[in-house]
C-alpha positions as CSV (number, residue, x, y, z in Angstrom):
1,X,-26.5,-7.8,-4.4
2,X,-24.0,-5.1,-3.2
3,X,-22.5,-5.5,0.1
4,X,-23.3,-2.6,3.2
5,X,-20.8,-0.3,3.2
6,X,-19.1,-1.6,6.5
7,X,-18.4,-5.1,4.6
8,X,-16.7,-3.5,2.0
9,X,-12.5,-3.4,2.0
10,X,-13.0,-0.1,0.1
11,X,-15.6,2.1,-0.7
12,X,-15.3,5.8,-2.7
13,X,-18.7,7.5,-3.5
14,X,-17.9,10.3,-6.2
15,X,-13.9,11.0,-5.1
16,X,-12.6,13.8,-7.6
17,X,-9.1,15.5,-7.0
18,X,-7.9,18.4,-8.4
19,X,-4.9,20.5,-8.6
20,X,-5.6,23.8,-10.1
21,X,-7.5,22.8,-13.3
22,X,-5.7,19.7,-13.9
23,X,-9.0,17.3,-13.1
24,X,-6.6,14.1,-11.8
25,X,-9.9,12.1,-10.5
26,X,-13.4,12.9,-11.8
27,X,-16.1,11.6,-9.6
28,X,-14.7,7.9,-9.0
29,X,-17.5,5.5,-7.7
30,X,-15.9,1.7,-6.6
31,X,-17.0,-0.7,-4.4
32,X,-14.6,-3.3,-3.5
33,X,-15.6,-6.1,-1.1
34,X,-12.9,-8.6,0.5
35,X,-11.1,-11.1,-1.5
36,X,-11.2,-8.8,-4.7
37,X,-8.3,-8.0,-6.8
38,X,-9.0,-4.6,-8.8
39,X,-6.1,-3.5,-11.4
40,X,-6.1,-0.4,-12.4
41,X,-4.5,0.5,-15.7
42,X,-4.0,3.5,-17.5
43,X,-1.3,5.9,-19.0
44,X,1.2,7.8,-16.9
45,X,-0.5,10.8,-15.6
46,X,-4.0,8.8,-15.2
47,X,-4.5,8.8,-11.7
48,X,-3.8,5.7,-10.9
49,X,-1.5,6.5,-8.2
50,X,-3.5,9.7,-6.9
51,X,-6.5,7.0,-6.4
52,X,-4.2,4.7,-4.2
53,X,-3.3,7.9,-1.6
54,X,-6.4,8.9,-1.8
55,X,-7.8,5.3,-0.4
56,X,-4.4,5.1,1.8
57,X,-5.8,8.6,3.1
58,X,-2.2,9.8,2.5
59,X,-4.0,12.5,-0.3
60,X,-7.4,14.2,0.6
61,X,-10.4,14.1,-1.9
62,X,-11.7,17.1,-3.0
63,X,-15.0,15.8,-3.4
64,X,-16.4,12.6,-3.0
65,X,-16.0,10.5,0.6
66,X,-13.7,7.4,1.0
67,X,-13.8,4.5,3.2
68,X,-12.0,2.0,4.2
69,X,-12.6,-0.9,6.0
70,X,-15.6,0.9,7.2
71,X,-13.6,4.1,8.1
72,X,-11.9,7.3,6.5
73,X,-8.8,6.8,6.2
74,X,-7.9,10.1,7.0
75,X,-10.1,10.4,10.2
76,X,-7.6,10.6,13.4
77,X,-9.2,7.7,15.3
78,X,-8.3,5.6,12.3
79,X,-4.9,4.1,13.3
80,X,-5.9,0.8,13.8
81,X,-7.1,0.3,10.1
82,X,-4.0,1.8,8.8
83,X,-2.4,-0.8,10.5
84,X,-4.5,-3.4,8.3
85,X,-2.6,-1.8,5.0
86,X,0.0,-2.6,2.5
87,X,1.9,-0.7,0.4
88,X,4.5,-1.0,-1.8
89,X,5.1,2.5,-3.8
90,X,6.2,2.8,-7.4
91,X,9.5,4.0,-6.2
92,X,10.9,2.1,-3.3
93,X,13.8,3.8,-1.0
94,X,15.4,2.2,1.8
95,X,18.4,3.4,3.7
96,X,21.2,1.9,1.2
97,X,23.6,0.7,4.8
98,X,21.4,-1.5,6.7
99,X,20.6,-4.9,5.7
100,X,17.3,-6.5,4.3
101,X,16.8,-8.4,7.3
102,X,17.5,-5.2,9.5
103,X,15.2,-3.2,7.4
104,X,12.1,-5.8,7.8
105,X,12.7,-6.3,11.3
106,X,12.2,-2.4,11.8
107,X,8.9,-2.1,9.9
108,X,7.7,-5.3,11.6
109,X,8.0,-3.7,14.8
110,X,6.5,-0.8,13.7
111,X,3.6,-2.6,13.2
112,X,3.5,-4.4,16.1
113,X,4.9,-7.7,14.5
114,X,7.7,-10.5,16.0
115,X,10.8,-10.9,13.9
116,X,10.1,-13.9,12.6
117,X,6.8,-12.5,10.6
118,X,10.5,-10.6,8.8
119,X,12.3,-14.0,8.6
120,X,9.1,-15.4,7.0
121,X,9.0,-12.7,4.5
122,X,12.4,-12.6,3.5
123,X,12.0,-16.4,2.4
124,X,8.9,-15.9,0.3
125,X,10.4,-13.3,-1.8
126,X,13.4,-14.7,-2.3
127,X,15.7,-12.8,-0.3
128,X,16.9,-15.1,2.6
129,X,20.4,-15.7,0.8
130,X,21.1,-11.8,0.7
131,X,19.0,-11.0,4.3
132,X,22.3,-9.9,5.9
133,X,23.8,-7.8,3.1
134,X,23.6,-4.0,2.6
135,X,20.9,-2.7,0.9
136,X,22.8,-0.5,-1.5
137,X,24.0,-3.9,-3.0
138,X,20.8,-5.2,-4.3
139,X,19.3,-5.1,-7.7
140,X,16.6,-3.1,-8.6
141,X,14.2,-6.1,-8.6
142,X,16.2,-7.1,-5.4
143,X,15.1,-3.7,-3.8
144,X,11.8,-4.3,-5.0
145,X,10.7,-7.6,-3.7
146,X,12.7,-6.5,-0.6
147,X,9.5,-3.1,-0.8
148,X,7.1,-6.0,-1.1
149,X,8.4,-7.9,1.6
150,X,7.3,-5.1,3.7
151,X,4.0,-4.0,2.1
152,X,3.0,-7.8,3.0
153,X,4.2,-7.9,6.3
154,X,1.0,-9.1,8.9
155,X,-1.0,-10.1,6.0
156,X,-2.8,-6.5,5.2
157,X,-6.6,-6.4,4.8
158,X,-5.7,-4.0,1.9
159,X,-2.7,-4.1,-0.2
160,X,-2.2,-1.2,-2.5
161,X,0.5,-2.3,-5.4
162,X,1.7,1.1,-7.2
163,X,3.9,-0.6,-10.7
164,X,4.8,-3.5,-8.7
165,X,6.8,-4.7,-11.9
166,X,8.6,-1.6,-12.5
């Protein structure tokens, strides 16, 4: 039995994006109700990551509607579901002279989140030890649990993970 589409986490009914002729998404049907964990796989160049934007509503279908958590994404009144997102990009970029813990702290107050949602992150990635050093001294995988961290932070509704092992 398929759930109504305000139940569903996300929901795309025949999303296609193009860019010139290049056909990057070709009429892309998916329902995807809560507590589901989808991975999408596929070679470089796929879509994979045109898919995520798309359901982020960072990207704008060419066809097809999206919806997420009962809403599009891209629709203006839809702040308070982005809010319910995580995101951790394949490419990760923080600014290299603040620390890990400064850096969490920010984007949990962007969100609306105490410090010590930060201070609870940092520990269950593994970063509490290095929380007060620079950025631009972590490892790559450093960096990247750091990117994590933050796509975690108040336990999204939706967490999009774009080559989380990269």
């Amino acid at each position: 039995m398929t759930s109504p589409s305000s139940d569903l986490v996300v929901k795309l009914d025949s999303v296609s994006k193009h860019y010139g002729e290049l056909k990057a998404l070709e009429a892309i049907n998916l329902d995807l109700p809560p507590g589901e964990v989808l991975g999408l796989f596929g070679h470089n160049g796929a879509g994979k990551s045109t898919l995520m934007k798309i359901i982020l509503g960072v990207l704008e279908p060419c066809q097809g509607e999206v919806l997420t958590l009962g809403q599009s994404p891209r629709d203006k009144k839809a702040h308070h579901i982005r809010q319910k997102f995580g995101y951790l990009p394949e490419n990760v970029s923080f600014y290299d002279h603040l620390s890990g813990r400064d850096i969490l702290t920010y984007f949990a107050k962007l969100k609306g989140f105490k410090k010590n949602e930060a201070e609870r992150l940092l520990e269950s990635v593994g970063l509490q030890a290095a929380a007060n050093r620079a950025v631009k001294t972590y490892s790559k995988g450093m960096r990247q649990r750091l990117g994590l961290a933050q796509a975690l932070l108040g336990k999204p509704k939706l967490l999009l993970l774009d080559e989380p092992t990269v």
